[in-house]
LUMZA-139199 format. One record per residue (C-alpha): chain; x, y, z; residue in three letters. Coordinates in pm, whole numbers. Example, Ala and Ser with C-alpha at 12.3 -4.5 7.8 and 13.67 -1.06 7.14 Angstrom:
2
PT unit      X      Y      Z code
PT    A   1230   -450    780  ALA
PT    A   1367   -106    714  SER
//
This chain:
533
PT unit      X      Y      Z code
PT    A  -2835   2135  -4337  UNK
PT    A  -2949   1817  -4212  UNK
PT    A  -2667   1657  -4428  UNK
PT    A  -2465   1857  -4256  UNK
PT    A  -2556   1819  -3880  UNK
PT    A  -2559   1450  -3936  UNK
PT    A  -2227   1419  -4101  UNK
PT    A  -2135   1636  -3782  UNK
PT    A  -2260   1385  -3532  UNK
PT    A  -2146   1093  -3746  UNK
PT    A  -1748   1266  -3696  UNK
PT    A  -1821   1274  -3327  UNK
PT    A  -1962    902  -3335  UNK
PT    A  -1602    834  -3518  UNK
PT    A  -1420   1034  -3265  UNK
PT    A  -1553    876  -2960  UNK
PT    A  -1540    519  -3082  UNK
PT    A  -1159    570  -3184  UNK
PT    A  -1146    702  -2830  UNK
PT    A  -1274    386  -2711  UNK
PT    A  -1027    181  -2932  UNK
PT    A   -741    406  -2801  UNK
PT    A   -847    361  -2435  UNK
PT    A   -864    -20  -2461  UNK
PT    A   -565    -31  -2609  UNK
PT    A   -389    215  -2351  UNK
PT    A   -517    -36  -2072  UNK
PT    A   -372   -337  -2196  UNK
PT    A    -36   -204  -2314  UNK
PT    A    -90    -90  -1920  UNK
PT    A   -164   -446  -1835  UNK
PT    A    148   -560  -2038  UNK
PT    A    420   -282  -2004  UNK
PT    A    349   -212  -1607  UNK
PT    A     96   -421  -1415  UNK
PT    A    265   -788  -1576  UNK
PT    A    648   -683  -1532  UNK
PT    A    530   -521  -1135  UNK
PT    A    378   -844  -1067  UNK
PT    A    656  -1017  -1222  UNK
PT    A    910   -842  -1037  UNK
PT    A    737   -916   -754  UNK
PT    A    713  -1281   -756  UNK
PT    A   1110  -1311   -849  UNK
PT    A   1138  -1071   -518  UNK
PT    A    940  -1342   -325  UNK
PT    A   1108  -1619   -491  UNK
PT    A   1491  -1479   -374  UNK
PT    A   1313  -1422     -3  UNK
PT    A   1196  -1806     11  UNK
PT    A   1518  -1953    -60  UNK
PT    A   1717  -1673    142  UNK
PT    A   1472  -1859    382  UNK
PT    A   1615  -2235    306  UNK
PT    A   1966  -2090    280  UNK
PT    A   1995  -1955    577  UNK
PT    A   1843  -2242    735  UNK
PT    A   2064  -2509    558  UNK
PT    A   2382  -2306    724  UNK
PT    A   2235  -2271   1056  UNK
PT    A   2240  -2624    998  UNK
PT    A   2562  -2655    873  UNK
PT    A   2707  -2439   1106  UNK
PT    A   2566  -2679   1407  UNK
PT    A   2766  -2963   1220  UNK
PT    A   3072  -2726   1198  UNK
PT    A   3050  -2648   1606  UNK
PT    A   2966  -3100   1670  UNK
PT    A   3322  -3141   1430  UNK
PT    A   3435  -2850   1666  UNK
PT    A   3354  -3035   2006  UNK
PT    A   3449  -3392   1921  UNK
PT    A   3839  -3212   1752  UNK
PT    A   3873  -3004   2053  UNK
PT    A   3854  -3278   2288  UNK
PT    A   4159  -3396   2501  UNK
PT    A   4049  -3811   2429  UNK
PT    A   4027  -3732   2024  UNK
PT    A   4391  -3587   2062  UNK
PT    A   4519  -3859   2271  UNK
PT    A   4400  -4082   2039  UNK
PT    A   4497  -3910   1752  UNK
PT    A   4875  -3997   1864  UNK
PT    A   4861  -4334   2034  UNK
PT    A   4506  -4506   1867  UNK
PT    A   4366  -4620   2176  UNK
PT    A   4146  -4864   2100  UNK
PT    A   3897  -4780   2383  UNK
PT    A   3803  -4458   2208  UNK
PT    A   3695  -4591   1883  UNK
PT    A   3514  -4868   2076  UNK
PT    A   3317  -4640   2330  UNK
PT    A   3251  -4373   2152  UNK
PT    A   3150  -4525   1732  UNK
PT    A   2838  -4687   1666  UNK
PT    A   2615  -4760   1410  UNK
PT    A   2340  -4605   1661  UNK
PT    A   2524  -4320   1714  UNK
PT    A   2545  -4212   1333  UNK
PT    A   2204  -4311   1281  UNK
PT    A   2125  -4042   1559  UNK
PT    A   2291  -3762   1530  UNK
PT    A   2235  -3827   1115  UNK
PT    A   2580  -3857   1010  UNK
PT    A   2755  -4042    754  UNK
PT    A   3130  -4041    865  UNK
PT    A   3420  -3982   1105  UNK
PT    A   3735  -3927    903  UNK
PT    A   4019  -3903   1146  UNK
PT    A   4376  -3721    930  UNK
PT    A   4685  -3744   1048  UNK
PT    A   4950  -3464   1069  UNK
PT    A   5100  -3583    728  UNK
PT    A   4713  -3552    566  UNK
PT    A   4691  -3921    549  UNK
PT    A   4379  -4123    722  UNK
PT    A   4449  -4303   1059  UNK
PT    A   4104  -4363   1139  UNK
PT    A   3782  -4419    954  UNK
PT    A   3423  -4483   1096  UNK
PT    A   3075  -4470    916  UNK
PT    A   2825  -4604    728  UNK
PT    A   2925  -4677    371  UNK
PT    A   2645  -4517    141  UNK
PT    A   2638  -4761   -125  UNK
PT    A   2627  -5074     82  UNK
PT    A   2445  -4925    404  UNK
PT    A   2691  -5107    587  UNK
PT    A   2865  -5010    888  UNK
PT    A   3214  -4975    871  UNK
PT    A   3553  -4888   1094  UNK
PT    A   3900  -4859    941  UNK
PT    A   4273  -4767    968  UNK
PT    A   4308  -4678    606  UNK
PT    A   4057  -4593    294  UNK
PT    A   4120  -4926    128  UNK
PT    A   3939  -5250    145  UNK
PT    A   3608  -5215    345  UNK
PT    A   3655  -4806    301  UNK
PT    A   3765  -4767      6  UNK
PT    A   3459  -4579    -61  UNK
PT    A   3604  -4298    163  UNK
PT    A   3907  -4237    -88  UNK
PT    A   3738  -4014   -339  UNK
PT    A   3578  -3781    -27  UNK
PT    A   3890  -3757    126  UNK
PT    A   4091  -3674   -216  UNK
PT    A   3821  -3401   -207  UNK
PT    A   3865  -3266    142  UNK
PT    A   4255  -3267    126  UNK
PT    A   4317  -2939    -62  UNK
PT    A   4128  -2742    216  UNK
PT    A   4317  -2843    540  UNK
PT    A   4591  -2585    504  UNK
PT    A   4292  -2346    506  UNK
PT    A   4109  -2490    833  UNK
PT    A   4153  -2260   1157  UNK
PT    A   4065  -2334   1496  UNK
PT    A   3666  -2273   1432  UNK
PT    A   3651  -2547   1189  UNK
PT    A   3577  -2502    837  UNK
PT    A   3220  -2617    626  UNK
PT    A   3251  -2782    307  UNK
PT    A   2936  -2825     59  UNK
PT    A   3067  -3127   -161  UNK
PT    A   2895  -3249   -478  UNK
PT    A   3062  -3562   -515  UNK
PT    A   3166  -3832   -441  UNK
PT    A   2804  -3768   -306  UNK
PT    A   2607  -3420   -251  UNK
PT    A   2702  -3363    115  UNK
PT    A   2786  -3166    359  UNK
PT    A   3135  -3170    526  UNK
PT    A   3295  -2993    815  UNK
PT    A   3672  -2981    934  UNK
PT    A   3847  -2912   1258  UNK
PT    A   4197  -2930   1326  UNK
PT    A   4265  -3175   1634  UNK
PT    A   4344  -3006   1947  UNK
PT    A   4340  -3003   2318  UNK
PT    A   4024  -2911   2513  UNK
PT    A   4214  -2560   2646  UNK
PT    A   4275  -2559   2249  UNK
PT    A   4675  -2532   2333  UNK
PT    A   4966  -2733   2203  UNK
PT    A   5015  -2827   1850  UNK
PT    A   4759  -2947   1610  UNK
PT    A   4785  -3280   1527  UNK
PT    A   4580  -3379   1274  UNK
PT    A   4212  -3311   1141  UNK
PT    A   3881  -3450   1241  UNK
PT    A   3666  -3461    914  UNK
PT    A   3248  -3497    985  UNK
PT    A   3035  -3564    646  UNK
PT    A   2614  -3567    630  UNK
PT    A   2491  -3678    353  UNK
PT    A   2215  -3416    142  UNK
PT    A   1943  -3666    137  UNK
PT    A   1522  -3678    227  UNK
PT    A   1620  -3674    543  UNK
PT    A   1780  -3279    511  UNK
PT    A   1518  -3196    320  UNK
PT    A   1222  -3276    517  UNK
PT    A   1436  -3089    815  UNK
PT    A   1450  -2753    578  UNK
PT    A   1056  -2813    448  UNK
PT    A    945  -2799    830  UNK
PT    A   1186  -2579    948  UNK
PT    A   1063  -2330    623  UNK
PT    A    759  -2423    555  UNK
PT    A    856  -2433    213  UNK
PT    A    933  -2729    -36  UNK
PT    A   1278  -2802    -97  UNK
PT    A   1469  -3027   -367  UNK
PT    A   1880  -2984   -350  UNK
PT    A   2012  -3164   -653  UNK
PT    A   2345  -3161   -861  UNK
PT    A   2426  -3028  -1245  UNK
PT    A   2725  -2948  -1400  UNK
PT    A   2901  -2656  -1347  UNK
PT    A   2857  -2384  -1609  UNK
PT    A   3139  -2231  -1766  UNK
PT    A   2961  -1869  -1557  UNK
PT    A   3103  -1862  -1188  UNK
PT    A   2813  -1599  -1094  UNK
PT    A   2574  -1751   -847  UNK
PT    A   2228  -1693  -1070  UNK
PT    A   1865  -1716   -950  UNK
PT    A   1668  -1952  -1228  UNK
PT    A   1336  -1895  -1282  UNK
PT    A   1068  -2109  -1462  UNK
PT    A    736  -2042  -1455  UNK
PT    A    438  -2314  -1496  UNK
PT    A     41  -2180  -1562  UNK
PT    A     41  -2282  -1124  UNK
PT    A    380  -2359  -1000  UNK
PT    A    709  -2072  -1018  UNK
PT    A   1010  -2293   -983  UNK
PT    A   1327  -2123   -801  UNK
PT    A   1676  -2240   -839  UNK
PT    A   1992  -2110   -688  UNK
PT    A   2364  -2274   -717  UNK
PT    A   2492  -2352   -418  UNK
PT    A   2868  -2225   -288  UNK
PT    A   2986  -2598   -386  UNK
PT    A   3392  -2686   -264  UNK
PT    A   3433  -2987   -443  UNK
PT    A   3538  -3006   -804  UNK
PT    A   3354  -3149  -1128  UNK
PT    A   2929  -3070  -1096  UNK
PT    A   2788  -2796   -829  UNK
PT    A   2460  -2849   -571  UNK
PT    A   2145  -2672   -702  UNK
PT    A   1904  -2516   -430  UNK
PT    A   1506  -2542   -558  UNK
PT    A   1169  -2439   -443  UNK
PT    A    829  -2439   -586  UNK
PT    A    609  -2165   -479  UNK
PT    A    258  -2146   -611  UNK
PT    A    133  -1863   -839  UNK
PT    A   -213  -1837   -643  UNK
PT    A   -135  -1492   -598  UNK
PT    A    -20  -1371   -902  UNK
PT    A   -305  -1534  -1085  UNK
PT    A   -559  -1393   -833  UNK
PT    A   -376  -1064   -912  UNK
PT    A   -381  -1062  -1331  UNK
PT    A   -795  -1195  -1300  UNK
PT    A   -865   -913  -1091  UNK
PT    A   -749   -664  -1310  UNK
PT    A   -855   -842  -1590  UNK
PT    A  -1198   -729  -1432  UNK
PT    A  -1151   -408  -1386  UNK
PT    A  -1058   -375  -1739  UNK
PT    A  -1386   -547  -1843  UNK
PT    A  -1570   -343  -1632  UNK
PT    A  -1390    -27  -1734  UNK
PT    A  -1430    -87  -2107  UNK
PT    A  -1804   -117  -1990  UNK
PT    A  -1832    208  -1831  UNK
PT    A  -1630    411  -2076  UNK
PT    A  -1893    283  -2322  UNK
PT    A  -2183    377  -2116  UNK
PT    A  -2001    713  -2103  UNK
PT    A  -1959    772  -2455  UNK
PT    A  -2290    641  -2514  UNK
PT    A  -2426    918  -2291  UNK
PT    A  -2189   1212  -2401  UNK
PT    A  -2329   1145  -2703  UNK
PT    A  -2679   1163  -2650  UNK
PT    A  -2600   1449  -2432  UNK
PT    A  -2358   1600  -2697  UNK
PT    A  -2698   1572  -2954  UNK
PT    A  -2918   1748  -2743  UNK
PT    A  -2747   1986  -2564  UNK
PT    A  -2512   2118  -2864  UNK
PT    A  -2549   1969  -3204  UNK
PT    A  -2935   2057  -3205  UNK
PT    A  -2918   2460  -3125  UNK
PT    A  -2630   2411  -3367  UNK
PT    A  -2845   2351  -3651  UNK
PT    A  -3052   2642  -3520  UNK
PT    A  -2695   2876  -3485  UNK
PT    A  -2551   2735  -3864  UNK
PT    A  -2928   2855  -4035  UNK
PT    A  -2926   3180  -3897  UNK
PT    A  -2551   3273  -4007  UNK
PT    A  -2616   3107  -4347  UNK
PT    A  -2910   3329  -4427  UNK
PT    A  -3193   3063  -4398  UNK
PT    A  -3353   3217  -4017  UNK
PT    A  -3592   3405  -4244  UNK
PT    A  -3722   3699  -4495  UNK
PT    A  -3529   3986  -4218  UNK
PT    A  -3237   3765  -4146  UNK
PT    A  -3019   4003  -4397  UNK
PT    A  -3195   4351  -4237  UNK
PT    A  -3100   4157  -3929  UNK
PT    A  -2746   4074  -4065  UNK
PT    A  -2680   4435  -4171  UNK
PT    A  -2751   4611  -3772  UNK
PT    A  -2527   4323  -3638  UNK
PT    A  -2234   4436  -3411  UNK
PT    A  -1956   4196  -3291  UNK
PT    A  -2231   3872  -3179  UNK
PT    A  -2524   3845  -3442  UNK
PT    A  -2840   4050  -3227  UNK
PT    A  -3062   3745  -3264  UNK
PT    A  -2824   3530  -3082  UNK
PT    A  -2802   3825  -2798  UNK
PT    A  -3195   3846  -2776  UNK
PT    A  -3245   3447  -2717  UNK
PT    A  -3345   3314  -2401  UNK
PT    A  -3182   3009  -2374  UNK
PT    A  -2830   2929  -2345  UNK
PT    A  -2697   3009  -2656  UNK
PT    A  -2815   3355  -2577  UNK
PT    A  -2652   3361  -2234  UNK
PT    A  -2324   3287  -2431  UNK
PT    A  -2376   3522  -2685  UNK
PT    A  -2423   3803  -2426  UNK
PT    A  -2188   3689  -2211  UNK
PT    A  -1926   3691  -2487  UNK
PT    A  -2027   4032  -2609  UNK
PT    A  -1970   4177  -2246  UNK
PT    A  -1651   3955  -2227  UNK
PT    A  -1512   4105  -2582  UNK
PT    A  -1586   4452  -2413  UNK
PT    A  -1455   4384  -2104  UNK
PT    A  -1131   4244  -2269  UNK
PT    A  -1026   4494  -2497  UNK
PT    A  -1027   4712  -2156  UNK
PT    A   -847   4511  -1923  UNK
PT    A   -625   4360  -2142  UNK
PT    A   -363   4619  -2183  UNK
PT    A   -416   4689  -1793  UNK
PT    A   -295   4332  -1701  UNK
PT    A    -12   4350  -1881  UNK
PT    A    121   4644  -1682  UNK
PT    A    -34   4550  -1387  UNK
PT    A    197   4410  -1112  UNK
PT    A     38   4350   -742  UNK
PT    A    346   4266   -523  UNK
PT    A    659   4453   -438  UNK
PT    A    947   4263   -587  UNK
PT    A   1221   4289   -291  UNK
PT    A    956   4246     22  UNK
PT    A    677   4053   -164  UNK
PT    A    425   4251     -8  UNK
PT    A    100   4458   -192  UNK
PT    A    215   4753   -362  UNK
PT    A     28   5095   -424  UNK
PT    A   -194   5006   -704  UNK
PT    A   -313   4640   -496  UNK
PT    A   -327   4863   -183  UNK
PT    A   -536   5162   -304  UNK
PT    A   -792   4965   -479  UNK
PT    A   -829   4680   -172  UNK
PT    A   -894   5016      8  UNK
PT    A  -1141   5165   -221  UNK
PT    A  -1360   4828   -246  UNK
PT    A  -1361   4805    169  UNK
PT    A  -1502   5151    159  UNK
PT    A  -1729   5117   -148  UNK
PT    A  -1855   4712    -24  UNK
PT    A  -1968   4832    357  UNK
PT    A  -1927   5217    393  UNK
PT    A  -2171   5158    729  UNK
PT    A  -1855   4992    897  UNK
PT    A  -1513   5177    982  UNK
PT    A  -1209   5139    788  UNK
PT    A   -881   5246    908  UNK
PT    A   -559   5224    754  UNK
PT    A   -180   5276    898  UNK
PT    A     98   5466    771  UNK
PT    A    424   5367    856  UNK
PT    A    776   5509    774  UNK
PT    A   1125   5365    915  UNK
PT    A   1273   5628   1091  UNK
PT    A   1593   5814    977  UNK
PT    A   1618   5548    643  UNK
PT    A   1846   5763    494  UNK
PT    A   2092   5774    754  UNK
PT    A   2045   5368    790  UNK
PT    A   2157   5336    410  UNK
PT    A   2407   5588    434  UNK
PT    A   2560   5405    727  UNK
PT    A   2510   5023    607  UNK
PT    A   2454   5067    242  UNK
PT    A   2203   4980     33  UNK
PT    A   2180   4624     -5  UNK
PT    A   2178   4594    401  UNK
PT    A   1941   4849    341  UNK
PT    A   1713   4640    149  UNK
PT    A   1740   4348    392  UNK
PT    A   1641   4588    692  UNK
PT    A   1325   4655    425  UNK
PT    A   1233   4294    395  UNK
PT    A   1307   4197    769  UNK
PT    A   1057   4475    894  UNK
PT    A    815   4369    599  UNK
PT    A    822   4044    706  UNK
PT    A    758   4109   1075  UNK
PT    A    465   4387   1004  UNK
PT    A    343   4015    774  UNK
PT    A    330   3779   1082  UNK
PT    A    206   4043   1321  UNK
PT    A    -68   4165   1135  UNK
PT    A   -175   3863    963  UNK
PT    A   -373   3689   1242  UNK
PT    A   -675   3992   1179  UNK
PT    A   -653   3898    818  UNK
PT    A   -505   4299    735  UNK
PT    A   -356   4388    415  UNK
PT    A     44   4523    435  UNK
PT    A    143   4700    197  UNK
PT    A    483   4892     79  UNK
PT    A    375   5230    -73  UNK
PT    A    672   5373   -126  UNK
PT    A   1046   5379    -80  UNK
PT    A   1070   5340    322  UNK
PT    A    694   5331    391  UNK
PT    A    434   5083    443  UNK
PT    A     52   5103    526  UNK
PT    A   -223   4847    607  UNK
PT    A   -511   4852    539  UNK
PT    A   -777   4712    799  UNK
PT    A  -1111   4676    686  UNK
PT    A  -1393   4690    940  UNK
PT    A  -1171   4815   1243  UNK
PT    A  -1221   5116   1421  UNK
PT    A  -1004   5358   1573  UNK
PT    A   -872   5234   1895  UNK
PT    A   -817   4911   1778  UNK
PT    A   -643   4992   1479  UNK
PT    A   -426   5212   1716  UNK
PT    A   -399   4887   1937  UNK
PT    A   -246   4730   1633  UNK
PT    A    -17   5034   1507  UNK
PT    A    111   5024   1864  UNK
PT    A    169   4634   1816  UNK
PT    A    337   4696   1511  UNK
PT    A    611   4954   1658  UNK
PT    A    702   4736   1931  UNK
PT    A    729   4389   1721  UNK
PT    A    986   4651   1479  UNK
PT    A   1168   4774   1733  UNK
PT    A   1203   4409   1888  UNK
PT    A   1382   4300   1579  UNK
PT    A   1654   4489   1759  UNK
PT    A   1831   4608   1373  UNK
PT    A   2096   4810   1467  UNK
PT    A   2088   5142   1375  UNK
PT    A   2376   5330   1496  UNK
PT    A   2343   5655   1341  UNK
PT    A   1956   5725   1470  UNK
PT    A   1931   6028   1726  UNK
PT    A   1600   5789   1792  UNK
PT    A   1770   5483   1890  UNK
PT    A   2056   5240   1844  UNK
PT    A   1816   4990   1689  UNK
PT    A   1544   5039   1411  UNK
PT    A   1255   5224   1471  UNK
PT    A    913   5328   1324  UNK
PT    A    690   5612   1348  UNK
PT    A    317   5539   1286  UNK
PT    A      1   5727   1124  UNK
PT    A   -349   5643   1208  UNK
PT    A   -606   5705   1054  UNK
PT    A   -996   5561   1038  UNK
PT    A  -1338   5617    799  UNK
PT    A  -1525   5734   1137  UNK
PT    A  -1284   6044   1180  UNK
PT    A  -1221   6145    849  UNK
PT    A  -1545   6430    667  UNK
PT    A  -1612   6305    312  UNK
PT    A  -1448   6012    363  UNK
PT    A  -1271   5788     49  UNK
PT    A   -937   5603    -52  UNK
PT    A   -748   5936   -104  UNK
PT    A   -891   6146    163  UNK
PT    A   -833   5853    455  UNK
PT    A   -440   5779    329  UNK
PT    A   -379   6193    331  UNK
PT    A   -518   6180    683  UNK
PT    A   -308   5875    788  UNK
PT    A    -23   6017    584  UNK
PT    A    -80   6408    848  UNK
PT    A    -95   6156   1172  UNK
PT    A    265   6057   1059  UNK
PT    A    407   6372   1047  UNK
PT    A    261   6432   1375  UNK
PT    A    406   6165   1500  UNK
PT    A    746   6243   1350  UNK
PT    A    694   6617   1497  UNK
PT    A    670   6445   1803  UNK
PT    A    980   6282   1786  UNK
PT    A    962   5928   1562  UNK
PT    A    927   5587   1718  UNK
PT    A    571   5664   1835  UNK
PT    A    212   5600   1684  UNK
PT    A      5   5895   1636  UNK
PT    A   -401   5904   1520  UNK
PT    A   -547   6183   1271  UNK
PT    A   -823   6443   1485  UNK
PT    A   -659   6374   1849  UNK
PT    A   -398   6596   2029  UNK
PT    A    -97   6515   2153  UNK
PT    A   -199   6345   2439  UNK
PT    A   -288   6045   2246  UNK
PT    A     54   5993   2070  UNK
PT    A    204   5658   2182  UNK
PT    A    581   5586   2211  UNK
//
């Protein structure tokens, strides 16, 4: 035996211990399959937010370029000089201080025929400041930007158009057809504006965002599908996005760098709670065990001897009077007893009730209220609990039902039965009464601790809240609309009083008050007088 109760604890030992394994295992495949790919998921989400961020502020700043090409195309001295080149314009209005200040790189003025006729900047390999009639010679460096720009005049409308160019330089352009200030008479030529993307951008988008920004160039992949690229460093989650670039050969690259602070602080903190879970699920097994010893594998040992023979010299007399639960287990005092009797009296109670639940049904299928066999033994229990208190019940029948179904049919029939079950439900159901449906037109309710009067109070209720449903009944000699006529009947009225003898006294009250001429509330042991309707 002791071999046995040890190899017994040794299988639990086993058991739990797997458990353990499993459980570990279950929270890091949790850790791996959920909690990493959530936080994952989560930092790409936060990643396409911060440059969203920069993207939308690098157009708002492109689109203030656009509106400056705008103002200086839409301006009645760029069109005049646009047809005549008036010296005075160029003079007055280009300066080396005035691209330094506003942060531009070029003025490209186009003729009608797409060809330059004026050219003013600051020539980014040389840093020198330059003003031409024609990209040749001093601004020759203009050539390649303006081979890029020219396939997108035809495209330009009157709100100007913004270009992101990768070459000749990574810059931004804008275009503007040249017009007059009132924006009437014929275009004659473009106005082309071109920033450079250089420290000087950035540093605007880093304070403007709060975020750190790097714009750089690659070559374009063969994939025309504007991809977020991720890369992620033990600190630092790098964010790149291509850039909508106009100009042909490599595209413009938008970067960020966004610290993993979070995510880290994240993974360690559940890393923790693992630890400490793993902890307390050994603590936990650790006491189940001990707990498991004392508590079941002990008065085990004590349960296996007896069945096995080995209790003592009587254990076979014993054996031989036993009934369903060995008699020594029913005579102990300790909790193997109390489950040995408690089974014997549950085997008893089973093979009884057993058969009864399976044909038992409590609710009326079409209203979903109590039916008889709920009803009559709620009542017998109120009588049986506190027969000192009063316990009155209600009969109630739907007048003229008959005539109601013969006039509507029976499925309108069956609704009129639900509607009036329903209402008798809400009316009643603030005193915590039980409604019932007893039979094929009739209800009762049963109301525990409630004496006459006020269960005639209640009837009374009832028959008005029926009648107030307003169902038409057309064929009624009581009235157009459906009625109900109402038995009363209570414990304090009633000589030998129980279930059967209060419901035939309720059920004599109804015929009196049908007698009396339906739609009324009548109470068992009073006269006429006290008929309500």
């Amino acid at each position: 035996m002791k071999q046995v109760r040890h190899s017994l604890a040794s299988r639990f030992v086993l058991f739990l211990a797997g458990l353990l394994v499993l459980a570990m295992i279950a929270l890091l495949l949790i850790e791996r399959v959920v909690f990493q790919p959530v936080l994952m998921k989560a930092e790409n989400q936060q990643a396409g937010q911060e440059l969203a961020r920069i993207e939308n502020s690098l157009e708002q700043n492109h689109n203030a370029l656009t509106a400056q090409t705008r103002d200086w195309a839409h301006w009645d001295d760029t069109y005049q000089f646009i047809q005549d080149a008036n010296s005075d314009y160029a003079t007055s209005n280009f300066s080396r201080e005035m691209f330094e200040d506003l942060h531009d790189q070029a003025m490209i003025f186009i003729s009608e025929d797409q060809q330059p006729m004026w050219i003013a900047g600051i020539d980014p390999g040389t840093n020198t400041y330059v003003t031409c009639t024609s990209a040749t010679g001093d601004c020759s460096w203009a050539a390649p930007l303006i081979a890029e720009v020219q396939p997108f005049l035809g495209e330009v409308e009157a709100t100007g158009l913004p270009l992101n160019l990768a070459s000749p330089w990574p810059a931004r352009a804008a275009i503007a057809p040249i017009l007059q200030t009132d924006r009437t008479g014929p275009s004659r030529g473009w106005l082309i504006k071109l920033r450079l993307i250089d420290e000087r951008l950035t540093d605007l988008l880093e304070d403007q965002t709060g975020l750190s920004v790097q714009i750089s160039t690659r070559p374009a992949p063969a994939d025309t599908e504007r991809k977020m690229a991720l890369q992620r460093e033990p600190d630092l989650l790098h964010a790149g996005k291509p850039l909508l670039t106009h100009s042909r050969g490599p595209e413009l690259v938008l970067s960020t760098e966004t610290p993993r602070d979070r995510v880290k602080r994240a993974s360690r903190i559940f890393r923790y709670s693992l630890a400490w879970t793993a902890v307390l699920l050994a603590v936990v097994i650790g006491v189940v065990l001990a707990l498991l010893y004392g508590l079941v594998l002990k008065p085990l040992g004590q349960f296996t001897r007896f069945v096995t023979g080995k209790q003592g010299e009587n254990s076979l007399a014993q054996r031989e009077n036993l009934a369903d639960v060995p008699g020594s287990l029913l005579q102990r005092k300790d909790e193997f007893g109390t489950l040995a009797r408690h089974a014997q009296r549950l085997i008893s109670q089973q093979r009884e009730q057993s058969k009864m639940l399976l044909d038992l049904s409590q609710h009326d299928p079409l209203t979903g209220l109590a039916n008889r066999r709920l009803f009559d033994a709620s009542l017998q229990q109120s009588l049986s609990d506190e027969p000192e208190k009063p316990t009155s019940v209600l009969m109630l029948d739907i007048d003229h039902f008959k005539l109601y179904n013969d006039r509507y049919g029976h499925p309108e029939g069956d609704r009129c039965l639900a509607s009036v079950a329903e209402c008798m439900e809400q009316t009643v159901k603030p005193h915590g009464f039980l409604v019932a449906r007893t039979g094929g037109e009739e209800f009762s309710v049963l109301m525990p601790e409630t004496g006459l009067e006020q269960a005639r109070t209640c009837a009374e209720e009832l028959r008005k809240a029926i009648a107030g449903l307003k169902l038409p009944h057309a064929d009624s000699p009581v009235s157009d609309v459906v009625t109900v006529s109402v038995g009363v009947a209570s414990s304090v009225n009633v000589d030998n009083v129980s279930g059967s003898t209060l419901m035939r006294s309720a059920d004599l009250a109804l015929y009196e008050a049908k007698d009396q001429g339906r739609n009324r509330v009548a109470c068992f042991g009073e006269d006429a007088a006290n008929i309500f309707g």
